[in-house]
TORDREN-430566 format. One record per residue (C-alpha): x, y, z; residue in one letter. Coordinates in steps of 0.001 Angstrom, whole numbers, plus 500000, padded with zeros to 6 digits. Example, Ala and Ser with C-alpha at 12.3 -4.5 7.8 and 13.67 -1.06 7.14 Angstrom:
# residues 2
512300495500507800A 513670498940507140S 
***
This chain:
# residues 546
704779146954799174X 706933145124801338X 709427144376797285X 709085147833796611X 711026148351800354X 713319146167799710X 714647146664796606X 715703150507797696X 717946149043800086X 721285147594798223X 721539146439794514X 719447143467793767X 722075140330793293X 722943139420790018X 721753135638788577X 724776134222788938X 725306135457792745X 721243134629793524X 721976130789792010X 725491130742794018X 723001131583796896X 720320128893796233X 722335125731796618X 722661123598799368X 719106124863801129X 717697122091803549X 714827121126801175X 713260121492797684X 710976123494798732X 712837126405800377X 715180126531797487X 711990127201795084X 711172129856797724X 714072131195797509X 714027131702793798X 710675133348793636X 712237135584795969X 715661136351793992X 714879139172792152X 713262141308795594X 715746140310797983X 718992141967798448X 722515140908798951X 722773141088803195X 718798139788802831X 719702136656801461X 722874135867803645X 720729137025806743X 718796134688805662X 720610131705804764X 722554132142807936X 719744132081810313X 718277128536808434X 721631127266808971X 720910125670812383X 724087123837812577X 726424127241812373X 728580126169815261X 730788123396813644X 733476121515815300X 736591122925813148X 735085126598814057X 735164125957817295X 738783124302817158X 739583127634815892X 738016129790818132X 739849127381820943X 742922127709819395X 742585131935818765X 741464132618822850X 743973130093824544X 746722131530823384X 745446135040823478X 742172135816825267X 742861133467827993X 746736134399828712X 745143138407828667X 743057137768831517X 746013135918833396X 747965138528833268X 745427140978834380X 744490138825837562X 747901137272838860X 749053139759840956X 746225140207843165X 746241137313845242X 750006136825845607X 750711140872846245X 752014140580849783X 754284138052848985X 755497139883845921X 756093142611847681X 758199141039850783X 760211139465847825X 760789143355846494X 761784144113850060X 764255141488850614X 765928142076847708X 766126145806848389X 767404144933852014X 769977142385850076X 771227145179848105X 771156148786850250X 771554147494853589X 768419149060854468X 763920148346854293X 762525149280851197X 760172152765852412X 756205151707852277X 755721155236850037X 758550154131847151X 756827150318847607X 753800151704846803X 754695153464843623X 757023150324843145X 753953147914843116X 751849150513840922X 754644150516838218X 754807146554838283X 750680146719837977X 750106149116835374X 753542148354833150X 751501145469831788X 749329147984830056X 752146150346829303X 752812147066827197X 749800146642826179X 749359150200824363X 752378149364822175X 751217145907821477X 747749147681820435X 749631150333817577X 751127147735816090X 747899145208815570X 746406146710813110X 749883146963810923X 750494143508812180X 747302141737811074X 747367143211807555X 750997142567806479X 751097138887807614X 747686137696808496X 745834137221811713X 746785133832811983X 750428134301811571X 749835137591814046X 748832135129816240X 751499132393816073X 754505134838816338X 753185137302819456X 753767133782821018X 757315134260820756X 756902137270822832X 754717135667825622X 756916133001825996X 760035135405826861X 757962137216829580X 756945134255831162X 760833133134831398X 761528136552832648X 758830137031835493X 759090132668836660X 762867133324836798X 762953136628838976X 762744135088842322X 765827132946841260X 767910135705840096X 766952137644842856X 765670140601840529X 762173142744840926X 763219144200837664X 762800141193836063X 759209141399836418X 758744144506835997X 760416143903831861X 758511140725831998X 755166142714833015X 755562145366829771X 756335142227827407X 753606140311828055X 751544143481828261X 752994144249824613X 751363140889823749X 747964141047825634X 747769144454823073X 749051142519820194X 746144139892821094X 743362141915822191X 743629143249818541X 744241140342816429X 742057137774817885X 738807139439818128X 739332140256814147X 740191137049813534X 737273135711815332X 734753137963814016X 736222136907810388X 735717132873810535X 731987133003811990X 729017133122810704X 726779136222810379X 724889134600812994X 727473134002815428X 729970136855815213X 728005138265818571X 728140135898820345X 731919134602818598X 733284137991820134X 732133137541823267X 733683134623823191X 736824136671823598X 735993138146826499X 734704135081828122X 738312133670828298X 740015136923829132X 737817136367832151X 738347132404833142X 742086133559832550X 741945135776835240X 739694133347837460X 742367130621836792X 744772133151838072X 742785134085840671X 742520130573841577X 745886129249841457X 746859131933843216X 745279130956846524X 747802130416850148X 746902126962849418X 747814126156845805X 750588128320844210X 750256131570845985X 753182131169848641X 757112132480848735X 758091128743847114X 755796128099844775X 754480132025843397X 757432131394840540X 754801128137839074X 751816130869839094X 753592133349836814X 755172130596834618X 751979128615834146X 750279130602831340X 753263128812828909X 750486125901828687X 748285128082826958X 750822129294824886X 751650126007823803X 748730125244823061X 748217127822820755X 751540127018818792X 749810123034818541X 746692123721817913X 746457126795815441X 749031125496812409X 745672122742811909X 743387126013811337X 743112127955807983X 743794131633807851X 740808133746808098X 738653133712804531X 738124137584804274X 741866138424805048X 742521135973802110X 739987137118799524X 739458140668800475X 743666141659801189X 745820138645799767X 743124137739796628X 743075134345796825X 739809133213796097X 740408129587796227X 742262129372799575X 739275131743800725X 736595128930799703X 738585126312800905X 739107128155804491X 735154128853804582X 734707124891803745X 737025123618806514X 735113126275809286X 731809125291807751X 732533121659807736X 731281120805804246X 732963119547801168X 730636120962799215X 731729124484797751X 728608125811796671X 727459125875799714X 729588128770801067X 729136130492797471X 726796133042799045X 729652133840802145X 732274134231798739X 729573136135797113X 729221138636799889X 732967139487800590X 733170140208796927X 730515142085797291X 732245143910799907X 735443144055797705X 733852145646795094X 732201148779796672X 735614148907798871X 738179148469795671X 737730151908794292X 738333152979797879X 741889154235799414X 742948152451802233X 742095154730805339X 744872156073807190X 744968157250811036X 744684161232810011X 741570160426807702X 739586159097810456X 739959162179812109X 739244164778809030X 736296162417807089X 733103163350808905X 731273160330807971X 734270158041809809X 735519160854812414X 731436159662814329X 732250156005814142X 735923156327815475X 734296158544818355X 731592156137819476X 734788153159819077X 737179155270821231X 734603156243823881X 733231152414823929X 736739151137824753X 737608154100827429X 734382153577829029X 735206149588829397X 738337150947831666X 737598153911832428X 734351152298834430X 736918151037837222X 736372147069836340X 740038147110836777X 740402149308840129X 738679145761841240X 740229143663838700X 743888144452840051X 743264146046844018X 740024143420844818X 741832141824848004X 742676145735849108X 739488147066848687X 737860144188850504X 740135144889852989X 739076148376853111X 735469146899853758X 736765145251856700X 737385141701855369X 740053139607856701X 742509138640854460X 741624135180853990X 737910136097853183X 739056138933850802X 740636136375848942X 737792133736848671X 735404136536847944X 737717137660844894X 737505134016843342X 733982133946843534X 733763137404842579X 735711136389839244X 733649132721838905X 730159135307838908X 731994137594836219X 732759134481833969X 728781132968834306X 727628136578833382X 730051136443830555X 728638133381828913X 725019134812829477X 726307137512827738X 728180135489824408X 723752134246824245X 722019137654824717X 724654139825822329X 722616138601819332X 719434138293820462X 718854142127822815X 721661143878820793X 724979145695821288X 723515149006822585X 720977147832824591X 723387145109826755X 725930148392826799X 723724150739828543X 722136148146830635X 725864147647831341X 727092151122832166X 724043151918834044X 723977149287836553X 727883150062837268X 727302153725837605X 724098152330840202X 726780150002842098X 729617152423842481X 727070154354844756X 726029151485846811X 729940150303847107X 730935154084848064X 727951154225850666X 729344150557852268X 732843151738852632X 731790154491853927X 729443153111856919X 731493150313857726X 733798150058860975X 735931146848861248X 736352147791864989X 732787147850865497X 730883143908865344X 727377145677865018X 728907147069861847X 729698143899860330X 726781143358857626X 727966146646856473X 730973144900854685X 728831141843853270X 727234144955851215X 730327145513850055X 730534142490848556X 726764142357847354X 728039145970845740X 731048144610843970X 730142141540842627X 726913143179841050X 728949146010839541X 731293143117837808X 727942140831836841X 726829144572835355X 730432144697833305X 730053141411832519X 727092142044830622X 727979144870827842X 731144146774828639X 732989143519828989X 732893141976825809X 731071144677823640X 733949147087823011X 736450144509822009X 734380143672818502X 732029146955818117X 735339148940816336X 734927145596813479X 731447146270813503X 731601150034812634X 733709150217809808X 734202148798806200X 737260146695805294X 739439149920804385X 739027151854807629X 739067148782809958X 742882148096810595X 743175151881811485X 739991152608813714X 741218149068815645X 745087150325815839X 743512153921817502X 740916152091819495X 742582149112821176X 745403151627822351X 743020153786823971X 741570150638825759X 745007149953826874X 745789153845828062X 743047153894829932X 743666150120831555X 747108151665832767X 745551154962833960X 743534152795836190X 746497150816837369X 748694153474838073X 746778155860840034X 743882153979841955X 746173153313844864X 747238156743845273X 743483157799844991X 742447155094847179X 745082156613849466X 743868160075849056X 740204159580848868X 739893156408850747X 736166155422851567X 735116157344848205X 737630156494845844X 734624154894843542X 732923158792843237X 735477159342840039X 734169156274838096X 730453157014839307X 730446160486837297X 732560158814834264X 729852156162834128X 726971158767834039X 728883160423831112X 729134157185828963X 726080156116829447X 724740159302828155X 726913159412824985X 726162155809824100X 722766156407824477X 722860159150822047X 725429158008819568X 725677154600819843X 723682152692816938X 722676149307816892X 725199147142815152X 723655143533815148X 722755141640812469X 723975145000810295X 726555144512807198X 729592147316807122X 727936148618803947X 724770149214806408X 726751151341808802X 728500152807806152X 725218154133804967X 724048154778808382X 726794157121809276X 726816159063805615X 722989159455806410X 723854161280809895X 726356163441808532X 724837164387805134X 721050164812806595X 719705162500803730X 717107159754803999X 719157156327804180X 716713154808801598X 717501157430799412X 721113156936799698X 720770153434798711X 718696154381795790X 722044156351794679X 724197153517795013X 721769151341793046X 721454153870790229X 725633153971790493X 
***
């Protein structure tokens, strides 16, 4: 019964792809297993299969690479996001004596404001650019060259923004602020493809999480260094926005010794060799049969995508069975900013303030805030492949949605004047760190590597140059207008994201399917099922027949 199943599901692999597939096994005996099996299993059986024997996935050239991918991207994303928290009121006496230095007069606190919201949120004004031109970017030259040259770009705004203070210039950082926002977009669409790309079936989880794990200790390092005591003062605040060029030059060592990803070079350039020889040097082998079956499934990938047009930005929106997909992508990545992770992310020592902390605890509390966020992170890179995508996602989204209450309630009930009051503002804290551990869980890493997982080959480049914009839009939303509702709203400036949580959680729950362990041809079929009413088994059936 259980053949009969199975062999409805994709077309059954041909001998010579079933005896590329049956080399290299651990023993004898599993490779005679697997060849009494051959002619029941299907194609994404037998590499689901191979790749969960393979116990020793994680190999130390695949994780060179995935060092060298995040450093220079992930990890200089996240440092850009947190710098300017912990050194804002000496930022903004620098603004003000240079405005006194030029009109004679005190900056006013309203234009300062707006001032310090443009310098905030430019970064993602940056980063929506940066995210159109991924996709284009990542196709025409490779995600490994992508990766290499946006370096160029990082190292100018980190001149700009470490040299302002010297040439007495705000504006400086404000054009330094959109360029390295231009390549936080750049990277935020590259490397997770690029990751997802090199790793096993087994690992690409847990491999995009990965991503998101050093956006995070990014902005903990800034968060860090950025301390009264270390690098956050009038002297030395020029160090903390120069010091991402480390990680910048470590990228430009490190990734030259890496190959370019295999299914860029099979699937888009053609090159099967280079391909094998890139899977060999991530897998660690110098055997080539023994990433056969990886070559064997990108081909056959390539061949039921060949026939295929490559998918433009307009045909996402008028094809039905990719107009769902792109939905559930766009919503995923709003919903990540859109939750108000970065209402905490960029105003923490304000709203802490708000709660009636003292300056000096505001800032200790928003390290150890961002040390929780990057544990919960790496619990997350384990459990992404083991509970799913859409179960971490809504466990995600509904805790937030929970803790926005409990954090509007706190602010609300606490009285800095008032020492009977006091506990009231350690439940502030208790409400924001557990609304970050709740990001930290789904919303933080999921959305970055769900728009790979929805789409086939031909529609991935534009669902990711649509989806990884709208992260960014959303990012510099956020930015831009949380201190004016802060100042409008004040104790219940968290209400917003409270009912925008309750919404995603309710259209994930409903839309969102479960992409782990699934092959693009699976969601391919998925989606065509949903839209056409028909049976999914039956719609294999007619691609066997075909």
């Amino acid at each position: 019964m259980e053949s009969k199943e199975t062999s409805e599901r994709e077309p059954l692999l041909s001998k010579e792809a079933a005896h590329a597939l049956n080399v290299n096994d651990d023993s004898d005996t599993e490779e005679e297993d697997l060849r009494k099996k051959e002619k029941t299993l299907t194609l994404s059986q037998v590499v689901k299969q191979k790749a969960q024997g393979r116990k020793k996935a994680l190999t130390g050239p695949l994780v060179l690479a995935m060092f060298a991918a995040v450093i220079g991207c992930s990890f200089q994303v996240g440092y850009a996001t947190g710098v300017l928290n912990e050194p804002q009121n000496v930022l903004k006496e620098f603004i003000n004596a240079t405005w006194c230095e030029r009109y004679h007069s005190s900056i006013h606190p309203d234009v300062l404001l707006i001032l310090w919201s443009v310098i905030v949120s430019i970064f993602c004004a940056g980063g929506m650019v940066g995210g159109f031109a991924a996709g284009y970017l990542a196709n025409h030259i490779g995600r490994k060259n992508a990766m290499m040259i946006i370096n160029i770009i990082s190292v100018a705004a980190i001149g700009l923004q470490a040299g302002a203070k010297y040439a007495k210039s705000f504006e400086m950082i404000i054009v330094g602020r959109f360029l390295i926002g231009v390549h936080s977009g750049l990277s935020t669409g590259v490397a997770p493809m690029y990751l997802n790309e090199i790793a096993p079936l087994t690992l690409r989880g847990a491999m995009g999480t990965i991503n998101q794990l050093f956006i995070v200790l990014g902005m903990v390092t800034s968060q860090v260094l950025g301390l009264k005591e270390i690098l956050g003062t009038d002297d030395l605040y020029p160090y903390l926005l120069g010091a991402p060029a480390v990680a910048a030059v470590l990228q430009l060592v490190l990734l030259p010794m890496c190959p370019a990803s295999p299914r860029y070079l099979l699937l888009n350039k053609h090159q099967e060799e280079k391909a094998r020889k890139a899977l060999m040097w991530f897998r660690h082998t110098v055997v080539a049969k023994s990433v056969e079956h990886e070559i064997v499934e990108m081909k056959n990938e390539h061949e039921r995508n060949k026939h295929l047009p490559k998918v433009t930005v307009c045909q996402l929106f008028r094809d039905p069975m990719l107009r769902e997909p792109l939905m559930i992508a766009l919503v995923a990545n709003i919903s990540q900013q859109l939750s108000g992770i970065n209402a905490v992310t960029y105003y923490s020592i304000m709203i802490y303030e708000q709660a009636g902390l003292n300056d000096t605890d505001a800032s200790y509390a928003t390290v150890g805030m961002g040390g929780i966020m990057f544990v919960m992170t790496g619990i997350s890179a384990v459990l992404v492949d083991r509970a799913g995508r859409r179960t971490l996602h809504l466990v995600g989204l509904g805790g937030m949605c929970i803790f926005t209450v409990v954090m509007t309630i706190s602010f609300v009930y606490s009285d800095p004047l008032n020492p009977q009051k006091e506990w009231i503002s350690y439940i502030s804290i208790v409400g924001m760190i557990s609304f970050t551990i709740f990001f930290s869980v789904g919303p933080g890493s999921i959305p970055w590597f769900l728009t790979v997982e929805l789409f086939a080959q031909n529609a991935r480049s534009a669902a990711s140059s649509l989806a990884t914009p709208c992260n960014w839009a959303a990012n510099f939303m956020v930015g831009l207008l949380y201190p004016i509702m802060q100042k409008n709203l004040q104790d219940y400036s968290f209400l917003p994201f409270t009912g925008l949580l309750a919404l995603f959680w309710l259209f994930t729950y409903i839309k969102l399917p479960e992409t782990k362990g699934q092959t693009a041809h699976d969601m391919c079929l998925l989606f065509e099922s949903r839209v056409s009413g028909k049976p999914i088994n039956e719609l294999r059936e007619r691609d066997i027949k075909a």
